[in-house]
LOFIZA-165321 format. One record per atom (N, C-alpha, C): x, y, z; residue in one letter. Coordinates in steps of 0.02 Angstrom, whole numbers, plus 50000, padded with zeros to 5 digits. Layout:
XYZa/...
END
This chain:
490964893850134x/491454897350093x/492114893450093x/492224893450034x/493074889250039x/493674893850073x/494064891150078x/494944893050088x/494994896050036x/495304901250033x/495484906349970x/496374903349963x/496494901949910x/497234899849893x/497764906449926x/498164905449953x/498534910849986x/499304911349959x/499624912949936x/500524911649964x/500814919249957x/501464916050008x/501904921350031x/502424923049986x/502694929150013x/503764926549983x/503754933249996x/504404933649981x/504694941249950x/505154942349891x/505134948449907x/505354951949831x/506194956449831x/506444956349812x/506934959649819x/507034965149775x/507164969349837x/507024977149830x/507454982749851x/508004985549788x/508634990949822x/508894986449888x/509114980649862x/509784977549921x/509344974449988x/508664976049993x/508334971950029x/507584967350003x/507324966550058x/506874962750060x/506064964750057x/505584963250022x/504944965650036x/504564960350008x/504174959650075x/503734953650087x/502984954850070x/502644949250045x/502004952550003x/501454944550031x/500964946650012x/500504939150020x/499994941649964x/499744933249929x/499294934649871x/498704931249885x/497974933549896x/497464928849884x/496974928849822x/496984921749846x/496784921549743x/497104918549720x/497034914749671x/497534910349621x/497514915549549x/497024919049529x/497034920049450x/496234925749453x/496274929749398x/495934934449358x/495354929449334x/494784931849341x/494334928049283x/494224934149226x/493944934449170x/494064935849124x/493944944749152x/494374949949124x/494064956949147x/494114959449207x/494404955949269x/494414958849314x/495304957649378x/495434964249386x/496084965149381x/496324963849435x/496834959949480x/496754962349530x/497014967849588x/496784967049652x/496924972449694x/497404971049727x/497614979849731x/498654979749760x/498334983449794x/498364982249857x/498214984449963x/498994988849978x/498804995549961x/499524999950023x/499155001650092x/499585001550134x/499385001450198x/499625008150225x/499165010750274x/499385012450313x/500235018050352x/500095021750387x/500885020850393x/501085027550416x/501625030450405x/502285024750378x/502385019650453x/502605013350439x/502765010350496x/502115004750505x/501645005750496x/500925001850502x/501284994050455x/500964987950477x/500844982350431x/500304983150385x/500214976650351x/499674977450326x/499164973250341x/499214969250397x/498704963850432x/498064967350436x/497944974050456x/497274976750457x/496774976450401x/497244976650338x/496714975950276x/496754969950263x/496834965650290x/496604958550278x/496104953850259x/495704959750298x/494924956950283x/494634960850189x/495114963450182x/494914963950089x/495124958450069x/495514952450075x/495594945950056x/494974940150015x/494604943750055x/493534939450034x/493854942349965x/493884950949949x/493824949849867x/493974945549834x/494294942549843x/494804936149800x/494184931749751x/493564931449805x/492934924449798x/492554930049730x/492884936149707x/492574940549656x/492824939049588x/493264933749595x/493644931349537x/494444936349512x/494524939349576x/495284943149577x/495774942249633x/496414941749614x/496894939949658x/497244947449702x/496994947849752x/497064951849818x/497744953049840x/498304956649833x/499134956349843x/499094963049915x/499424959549954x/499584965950008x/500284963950004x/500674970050022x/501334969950042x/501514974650103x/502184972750140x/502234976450195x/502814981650167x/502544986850157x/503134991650145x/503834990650165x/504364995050134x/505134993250163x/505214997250240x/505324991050282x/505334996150344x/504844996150390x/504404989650366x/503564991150402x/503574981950397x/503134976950461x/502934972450458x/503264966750437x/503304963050416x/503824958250391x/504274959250336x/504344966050282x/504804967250255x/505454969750309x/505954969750263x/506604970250286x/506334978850327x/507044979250356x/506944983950420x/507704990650404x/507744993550366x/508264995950348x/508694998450385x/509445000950416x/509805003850471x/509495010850446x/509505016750504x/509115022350480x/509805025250452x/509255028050387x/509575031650349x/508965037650328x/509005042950361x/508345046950343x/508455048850277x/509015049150252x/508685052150166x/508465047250114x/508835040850160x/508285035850114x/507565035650095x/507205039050163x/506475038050180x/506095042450121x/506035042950058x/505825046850017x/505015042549994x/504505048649961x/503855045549937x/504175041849862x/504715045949824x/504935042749781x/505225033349775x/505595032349846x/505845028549857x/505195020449852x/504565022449886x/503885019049897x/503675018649829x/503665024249789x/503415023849698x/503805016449672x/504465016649682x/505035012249670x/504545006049691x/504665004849737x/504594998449765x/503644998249757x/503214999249749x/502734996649685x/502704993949639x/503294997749592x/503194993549532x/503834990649550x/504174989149583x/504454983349580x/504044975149613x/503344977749675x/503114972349673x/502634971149629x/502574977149572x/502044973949522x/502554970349458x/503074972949448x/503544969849398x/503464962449431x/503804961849487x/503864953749516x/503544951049512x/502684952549503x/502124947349518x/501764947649481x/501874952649415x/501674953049340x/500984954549349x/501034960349388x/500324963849399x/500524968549317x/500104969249283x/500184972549222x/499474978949212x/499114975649267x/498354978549249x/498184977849333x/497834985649355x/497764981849424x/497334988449454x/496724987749479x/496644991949546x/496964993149598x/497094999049614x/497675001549662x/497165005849726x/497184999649785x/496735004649855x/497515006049909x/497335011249925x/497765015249996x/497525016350034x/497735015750077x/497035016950156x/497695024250204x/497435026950203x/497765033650264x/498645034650200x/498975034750258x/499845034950200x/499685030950147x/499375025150139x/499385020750082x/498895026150023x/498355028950036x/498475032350005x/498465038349985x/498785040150028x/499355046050003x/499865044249952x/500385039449959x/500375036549898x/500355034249852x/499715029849865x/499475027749790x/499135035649757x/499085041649779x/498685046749742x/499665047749707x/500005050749727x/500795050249719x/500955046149643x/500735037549676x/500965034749608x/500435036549560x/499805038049575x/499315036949515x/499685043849468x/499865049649493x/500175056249471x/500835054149415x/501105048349448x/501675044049389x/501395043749326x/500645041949317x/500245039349245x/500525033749245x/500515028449273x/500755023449267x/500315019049219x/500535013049186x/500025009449140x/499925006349176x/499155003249141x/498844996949187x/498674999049263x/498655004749269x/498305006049323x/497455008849286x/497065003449322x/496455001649335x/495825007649362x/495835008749418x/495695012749472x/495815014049522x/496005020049550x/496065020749604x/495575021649672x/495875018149718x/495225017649793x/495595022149823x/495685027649869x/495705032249934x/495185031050006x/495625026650046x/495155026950074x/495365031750180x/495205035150187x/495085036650248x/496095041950257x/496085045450195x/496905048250177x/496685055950187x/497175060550208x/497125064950213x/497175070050111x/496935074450092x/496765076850016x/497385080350028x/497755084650067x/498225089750081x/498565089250147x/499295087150166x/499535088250206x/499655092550244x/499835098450195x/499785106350208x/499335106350265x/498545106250232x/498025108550265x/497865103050323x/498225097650317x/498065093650376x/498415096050445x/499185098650418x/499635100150468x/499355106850519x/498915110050459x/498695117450482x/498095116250535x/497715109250515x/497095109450545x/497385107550617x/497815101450631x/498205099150681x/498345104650735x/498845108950711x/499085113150746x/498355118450775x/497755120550733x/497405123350803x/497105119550807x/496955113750823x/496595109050860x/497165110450936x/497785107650906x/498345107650988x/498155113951018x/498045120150968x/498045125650997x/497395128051055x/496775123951029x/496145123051073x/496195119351135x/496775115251149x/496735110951193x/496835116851268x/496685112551322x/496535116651393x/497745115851400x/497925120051427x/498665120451437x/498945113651479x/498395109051504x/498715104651536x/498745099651489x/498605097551433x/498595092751387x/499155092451357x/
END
């Protein structure tokens, strides 16, 4: 198997920085490629790395490290910054930058949580969406959480 063409950079994003990696050089005819959200909040995106092979499918593979996560910039805390709106933002700003116009969109856990978020935007050129291993309802996740703690023996 060859070396899959790789490069780095970042993007500039609301006064900072967000760092992305692309594998793949180019689309062959019909097939779009894939934008990797990770994880999170706080997670990199080194874990989905190994979706990179897609690339040898004739599509260019883009992960980015969220604002605040992995080699993007690291913001001073500002909690009202921390919005799902704020993450919608900075999508299409790394799809504006890298002239993703047409694209499958996978989220793995928070990633997607919001890629379900952005897909709710109707955004164009969104392709399909992947969910993979994300909670359907927070609500009901928070609810399930709490009696699980509630089952535990009092010394836990």
């Amino acid at each position: 198997m060859e070396t899959l063409p790789v490069r780095e950079g970042t993007i500039p994003f609301q006064g900072y920085e967000t760092w992305y990696r692309v594998a793949g050089n180019g689309e062959e005819p019909g097939k779009f490629p894939l934008l990797c959200l990770h994880g999170g909040p706080g997670a990199a995106h080194d874990y989905l790395e190994s979706l990179a092979i897609m690339a040898d499918t004739g599509r260019r593979v883009i992960f980015y490290d969220q604002l605040g996560c992995g080699r993007s910039a690291i913001p001073e805390s500002k909690p009202e910054m921390w919005t799902v709106e704020l993450f919608i933002e900075e999508i299409d700003a790394v799809r504006q930058a890298l002239g993703l116009d047409r694209i499958h969109l996978l989220g793995q856990s928070w990633g997607g949580m919001l890629a379900m978020e952005y897909a709710l935007t109707q955004p164009s050129g969104l392709e399909s969406l992947i969910v993979a291993s994300s909670p359907a309802s927070m609500i009901q996740w928070v609810e399930e959480a709490n009696r699980l703690r509630e089952d535990l023996p009092p010394e836990v």
